[in-house]
Phi, psi and omega in degrees: 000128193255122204279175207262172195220111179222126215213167171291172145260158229205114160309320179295343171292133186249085177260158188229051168245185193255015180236075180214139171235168176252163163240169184269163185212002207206097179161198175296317202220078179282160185098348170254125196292155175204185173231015173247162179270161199221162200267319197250074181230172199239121164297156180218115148243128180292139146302327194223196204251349169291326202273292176316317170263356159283326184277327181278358190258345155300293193307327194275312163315322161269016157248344195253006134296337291310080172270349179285336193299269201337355176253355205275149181224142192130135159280359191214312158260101166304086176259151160258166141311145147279003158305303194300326211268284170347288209281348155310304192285301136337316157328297212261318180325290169324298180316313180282329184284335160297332157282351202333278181321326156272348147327299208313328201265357169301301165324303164312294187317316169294319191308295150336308198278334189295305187280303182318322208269299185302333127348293227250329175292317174307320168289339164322281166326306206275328171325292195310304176330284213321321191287343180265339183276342137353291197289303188297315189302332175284333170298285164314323166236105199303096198305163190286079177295094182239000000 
């Protein structure tokens, strides 16, 4: 297991490698991994593209655990530390990497179930449209009462 390089991220830096993700470090949901940066985000750089995907598919798993709260600090805004982010990760790391493969395929699962949730939010939503433009066309046009 090849260790990971986590650094803040600077919006004015310009790395240009191809295996680097971001965690949220600020926010609503500090501890979440992404593949775009956020301005209070934590840089991940990976050596390789094997590497690249245990750690950011680790980082998601110990955020949709909240393995991340019990580090969170603030009172009013949430953050991790990056001290904090390390010793998650050093923690957890060893353990998932001897499992890797069945981790991956639980992610796959999530993944699925995941897509599945967003679906299913989407039919909502178009439901919800479809009930309100009902109500209007009855509303707006207004029977005659005489």
């Amino acid at each position: 297991m090849q260790p990971l390089h986590i650094s803040c991220y600077h919006p004015d830096s310009t790395v240009t490698h191809p295996f680097v993700f971001y965690i949220l470090a600020k926010g609503e949901n500090p501890g979440k991994p992404g593949f775009n940066p956020w301005t209070k985000s934590f840089q991940c750089i990976a050596p390789n593209k094997e590497m690249f995907d245990f750690y950011f598919w680790l980082c998601f798993g110990l955020f949709e655990a909240g393995k991340f709260i019990s580090y969170h600090r603030g009172s009013v805004i949430q953050f991790v530390n990056l001290r904090d982010l390390r010793e998650v990760l050093k923690q957890f790391a060893p353990h998932v990497y001897h499992h890797y493969q069945q981790y991956r395929q639980i992610v796959d699962d999530l993944s699925k179930l995941e897509k599945r949730n967003v679906t299913m939010a989407e039919q909502i939503v178009s439901t919800k449209h479809l009930q309100q433009q009902l109500i209007n066309d009855v509303v707006v046009k207004k029977p005659n009462c005489s």
